[in-house]
C-alpha positions as a printed Julia matrix, in Angstrom:
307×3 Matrix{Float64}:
 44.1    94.83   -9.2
 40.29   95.47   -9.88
 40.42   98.9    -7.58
 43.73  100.13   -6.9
 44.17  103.0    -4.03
 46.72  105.42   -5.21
 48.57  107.57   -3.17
 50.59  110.22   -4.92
 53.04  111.95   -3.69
 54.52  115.57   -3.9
 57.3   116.99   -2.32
 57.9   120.53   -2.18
 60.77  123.65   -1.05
 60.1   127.39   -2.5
 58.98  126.39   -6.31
 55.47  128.12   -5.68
 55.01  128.92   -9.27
 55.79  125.46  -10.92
 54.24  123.98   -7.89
 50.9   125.22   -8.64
 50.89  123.7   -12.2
 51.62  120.87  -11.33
 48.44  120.94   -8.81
 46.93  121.69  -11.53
 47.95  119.15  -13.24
 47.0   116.34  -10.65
 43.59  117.84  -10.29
 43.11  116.88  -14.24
 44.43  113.64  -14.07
 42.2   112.36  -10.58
 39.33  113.71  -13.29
 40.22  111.64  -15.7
 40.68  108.44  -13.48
 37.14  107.7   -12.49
 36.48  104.66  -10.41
 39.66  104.74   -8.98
 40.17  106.26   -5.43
 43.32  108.95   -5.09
 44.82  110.75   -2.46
 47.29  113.35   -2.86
 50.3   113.83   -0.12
 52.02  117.41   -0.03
 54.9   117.87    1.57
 55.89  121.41    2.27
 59.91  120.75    3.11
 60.21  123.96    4.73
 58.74  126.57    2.32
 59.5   130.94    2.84
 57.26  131.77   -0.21
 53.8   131.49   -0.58
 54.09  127.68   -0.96
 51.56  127.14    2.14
 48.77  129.16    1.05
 49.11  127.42   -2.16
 48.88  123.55   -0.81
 45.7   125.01    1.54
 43.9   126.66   -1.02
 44.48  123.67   -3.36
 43.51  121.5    -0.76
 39.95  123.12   -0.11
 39.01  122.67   -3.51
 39.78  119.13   -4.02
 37.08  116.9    -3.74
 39.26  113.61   -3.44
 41.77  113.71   -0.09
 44.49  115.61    0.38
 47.26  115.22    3.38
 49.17  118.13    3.72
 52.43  117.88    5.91
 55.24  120.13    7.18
 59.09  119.37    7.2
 61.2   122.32    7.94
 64.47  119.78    8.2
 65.48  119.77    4.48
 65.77  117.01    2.29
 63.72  115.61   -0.25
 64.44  111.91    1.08
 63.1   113.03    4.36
 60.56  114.95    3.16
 59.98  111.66    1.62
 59.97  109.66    4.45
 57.46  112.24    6.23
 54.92  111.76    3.92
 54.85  108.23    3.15
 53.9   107.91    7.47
 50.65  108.86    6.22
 50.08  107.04    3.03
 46.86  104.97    2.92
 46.88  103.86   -1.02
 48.2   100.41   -2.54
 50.02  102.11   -5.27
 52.53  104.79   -3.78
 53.41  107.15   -6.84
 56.06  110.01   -6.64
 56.42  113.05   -8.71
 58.18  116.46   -8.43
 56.93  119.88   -7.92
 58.45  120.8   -11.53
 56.39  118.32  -13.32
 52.8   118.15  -15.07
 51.47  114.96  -15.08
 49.46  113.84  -18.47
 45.8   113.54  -18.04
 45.98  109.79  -18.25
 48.75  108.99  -15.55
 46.62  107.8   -12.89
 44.87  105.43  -15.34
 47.9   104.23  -16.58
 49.66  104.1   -13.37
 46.72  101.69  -12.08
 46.71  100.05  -15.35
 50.52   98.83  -14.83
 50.29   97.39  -11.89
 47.69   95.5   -13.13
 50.12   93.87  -15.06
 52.85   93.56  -12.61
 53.94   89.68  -12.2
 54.07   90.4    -8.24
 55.71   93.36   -6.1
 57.1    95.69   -8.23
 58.67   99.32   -8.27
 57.54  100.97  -11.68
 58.92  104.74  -13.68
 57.44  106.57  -16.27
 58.43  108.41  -19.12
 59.91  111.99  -18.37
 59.36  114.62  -21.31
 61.47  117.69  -21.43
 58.24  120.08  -20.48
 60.16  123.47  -22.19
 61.96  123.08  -25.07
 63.96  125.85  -24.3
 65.39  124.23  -20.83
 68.4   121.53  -21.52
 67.8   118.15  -22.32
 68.85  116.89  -18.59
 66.8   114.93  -16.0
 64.63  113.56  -18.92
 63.84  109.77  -19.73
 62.41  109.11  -23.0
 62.62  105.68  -23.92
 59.26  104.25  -25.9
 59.01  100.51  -25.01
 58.15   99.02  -21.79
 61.71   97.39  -20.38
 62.45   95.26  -17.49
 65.73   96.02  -15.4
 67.77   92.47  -16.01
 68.49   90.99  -12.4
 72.32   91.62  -11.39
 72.73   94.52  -13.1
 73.35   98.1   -11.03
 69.86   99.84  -11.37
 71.11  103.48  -11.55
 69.14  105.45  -14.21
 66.83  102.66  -14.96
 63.42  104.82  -13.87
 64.13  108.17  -12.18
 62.1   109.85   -9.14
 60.44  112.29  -10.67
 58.07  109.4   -12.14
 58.69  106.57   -9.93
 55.54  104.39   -8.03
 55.84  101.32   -5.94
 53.37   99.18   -4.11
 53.02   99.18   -0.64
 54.5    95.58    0.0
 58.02   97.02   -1.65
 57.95  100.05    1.03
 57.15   97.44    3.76
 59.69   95.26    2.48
 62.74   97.82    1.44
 62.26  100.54    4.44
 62.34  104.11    3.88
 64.71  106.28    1.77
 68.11  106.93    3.13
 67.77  110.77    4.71
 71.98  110.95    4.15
 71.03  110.96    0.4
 69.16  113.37   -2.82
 68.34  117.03   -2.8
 68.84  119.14    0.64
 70.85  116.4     1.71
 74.97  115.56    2.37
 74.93  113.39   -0.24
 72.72  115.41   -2.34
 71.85  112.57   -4.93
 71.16  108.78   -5.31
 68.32  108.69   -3.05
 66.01  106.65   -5.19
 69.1   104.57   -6.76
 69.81  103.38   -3.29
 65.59  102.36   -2.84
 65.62  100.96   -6.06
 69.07   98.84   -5.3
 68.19   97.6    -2.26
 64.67   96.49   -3.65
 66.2    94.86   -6.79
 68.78   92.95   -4.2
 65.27   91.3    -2.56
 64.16   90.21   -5.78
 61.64   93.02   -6.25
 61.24   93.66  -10.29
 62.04   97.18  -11.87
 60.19   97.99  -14.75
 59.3   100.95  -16.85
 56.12  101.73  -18.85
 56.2   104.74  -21.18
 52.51  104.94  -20.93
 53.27  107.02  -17.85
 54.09  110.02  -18.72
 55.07  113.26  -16.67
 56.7   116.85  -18.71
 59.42  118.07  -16.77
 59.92  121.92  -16.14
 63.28  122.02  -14.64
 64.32  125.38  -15.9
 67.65  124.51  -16.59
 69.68  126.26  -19.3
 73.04  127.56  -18.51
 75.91  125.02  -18.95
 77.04  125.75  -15.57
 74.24  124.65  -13.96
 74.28  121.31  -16.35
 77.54  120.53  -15.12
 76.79  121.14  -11.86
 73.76  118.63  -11.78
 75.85  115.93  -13.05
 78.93  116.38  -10.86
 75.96  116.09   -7.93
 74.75  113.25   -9.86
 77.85  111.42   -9.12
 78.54  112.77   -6.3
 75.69  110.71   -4.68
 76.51  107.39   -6.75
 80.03  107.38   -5.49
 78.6   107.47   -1.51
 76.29  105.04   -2.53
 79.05  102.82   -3.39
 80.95  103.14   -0.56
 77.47  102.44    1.53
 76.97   99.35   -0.9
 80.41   97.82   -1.51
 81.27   95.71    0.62
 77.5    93.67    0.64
 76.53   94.63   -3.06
 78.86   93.1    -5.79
 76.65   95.18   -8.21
 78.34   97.75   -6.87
 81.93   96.33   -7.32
 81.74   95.39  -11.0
 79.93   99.41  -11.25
 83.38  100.4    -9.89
 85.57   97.77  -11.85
 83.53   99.42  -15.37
 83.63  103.24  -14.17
 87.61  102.59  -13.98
 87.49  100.9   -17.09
 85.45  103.48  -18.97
 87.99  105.87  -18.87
 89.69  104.36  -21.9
 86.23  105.97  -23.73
 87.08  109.63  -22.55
 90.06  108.98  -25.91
 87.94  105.62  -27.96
 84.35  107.5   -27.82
 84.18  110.68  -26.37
 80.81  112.1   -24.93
 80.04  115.11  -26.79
 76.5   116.28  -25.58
 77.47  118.04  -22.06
 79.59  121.15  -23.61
 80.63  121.8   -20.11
 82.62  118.9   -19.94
 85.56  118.01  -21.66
 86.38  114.4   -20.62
 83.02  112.98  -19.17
 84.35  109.17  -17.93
 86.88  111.57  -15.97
 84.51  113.76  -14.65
 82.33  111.22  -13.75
 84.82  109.22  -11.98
 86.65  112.09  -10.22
 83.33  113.28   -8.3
 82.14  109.28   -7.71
 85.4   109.53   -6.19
 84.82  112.65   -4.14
 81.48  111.1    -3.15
 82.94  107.6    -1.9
 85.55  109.44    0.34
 83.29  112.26    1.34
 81.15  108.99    2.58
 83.75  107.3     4.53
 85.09  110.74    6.08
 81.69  111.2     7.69
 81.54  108.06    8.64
 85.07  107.77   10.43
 84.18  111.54   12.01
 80.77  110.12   13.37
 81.6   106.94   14.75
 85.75  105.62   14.32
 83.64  103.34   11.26
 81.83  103.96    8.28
 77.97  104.45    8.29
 75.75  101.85    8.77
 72.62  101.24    6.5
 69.75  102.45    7.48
């Protein structure tokens, strides 16, 4: 692309104080990107602090556009969906309201399309931002990689540095509201985008020249072990949304049964709040895939369609 449009997108709920760094942090990196036109998207996913006077005095004082848009139904998948209505840019970019983008992100955002053989959904590298938070929600590989095709895509990139052109969005549809934060499923909301985009052919790739520090504040074990019980919480509904027209998803079933034999061969040592992680894993997946199904059955007499 010779000039790229970028839209970035921000979606926000209450985190007024990390919110406005990472404004702050936007406003440095559109600076830095000159030559290439950027609008900003806020969504304010129904805020009670002082979250709106933030995005309107922010607003004012950017001289590139800025959208701002209000959805009191929570969700960060429909808070998603919201603001992508209005999107005008080529390159649709996500980040969260915890995270400071480096000063060269747009450039190198723009700069990796460039290279993209065709449509493509592209993440970035996520820094720990505080080294005093746990090392959770991060992604830190070096090298650029490409996702293999066949292979389940879950953890490849991660949404809190994820972009996409807008031929993927036209061609995968919007986020699935049942899924990620706010919602039932309360994960897995950008595993099931990237899935279904992967099963259309659409290439995943990840360039650690994008770069975003994450502030997620997070550094009691409880809350650790919470985040990855929600973590599969979501995968398992996913499943049970994907298995019957995804064999991805089978053989990710067929391995998460079979990984159990690691729990006693190579135990995972690193989450101190869990003692048997393949178990742990597997026992919420499991809660997820029913939890799925139970809805499902409630809603209709058969399980949820896609949407």
């Amino acid at each position: 692309m010779d000039a790229a449009a970028v839209t970035l997108l921000i979606c926000t709920r209450n985190r007024c104080a990390s919110l406005a760094a990472t404004l702050a942090s936007v406003s440095r990196a559109v600076s830095a990107a000159e030559g290439i036109a950027v609008e900003v998207i806020l969504v304010d996913n129904g805020s009670t602090d002082a979250t709106p006077g933030l995005i309107a005095q922010w607003r004012a004082e950017q001289p590139f556009r800025v959208i701002s848009v209000e959805e009191p139904r929570p969700g960060l998948a429909r808070a998603r969906n919201r603001g992508l209505v209005h999107r005008a840019g080529e390159i649709v970019a996500m980040t969260d309201d915890d995270c400071i983008l480096h000063p060269d992100y747009v450039r190198n955002l723009v700069a990796a399309f460039a290279k993209a053989p065709g449509p493509a959904i592209i993440g970035g590298r996520i820094l720990l931002g505080n080294p005093a938070d746990l090392a959770v929600t991060v992604k830190l590989e070096d090298h650029p990689m490409v996702a293999p095709p066949g292979v389940f895509p879950g953890g490849f990139v991660m949404g809190a540095n994820l972009a996409f052109g807008a031929d993927v969005l036209a061609a995968v549809g919007p986020f699935d509201e049942r899924f990620g934060a706010g919602a039932p499923f309360v994960a897995a909301e950008d595993t099931d985008f990237l899935l279904r985009a992967s099963g259309l052919g659409i290439a995943l790739l990840y360039d650690p020249l994008i770069v975003v520090d994450h502030h997620h504040g997070r550094r009691d074990i409880r809350d650790e072990t919470r985040l990855l019980a929600g973590y599969a919480f979501g995968d398992g509904a996913l499943y049970a949304k994907h298995l019957f027209n995804d064999k991805r998803v089978r053989r990710m079933v067929f391995t998460d049964i079979c990984d159990l034999r690691l729990d006693v061969l190579r135990p995972v040592t690193t989450h101190a709040g869990v003692r048997r992680f393949y178990l742990f894993r597997l026992f919420h997946k499991a809660r997820g895939f029913l939890s799925y199904w139970r809805r499902g059955l409630a809603a209709t007499g058969s399980p949820m369609s896609q949407p």
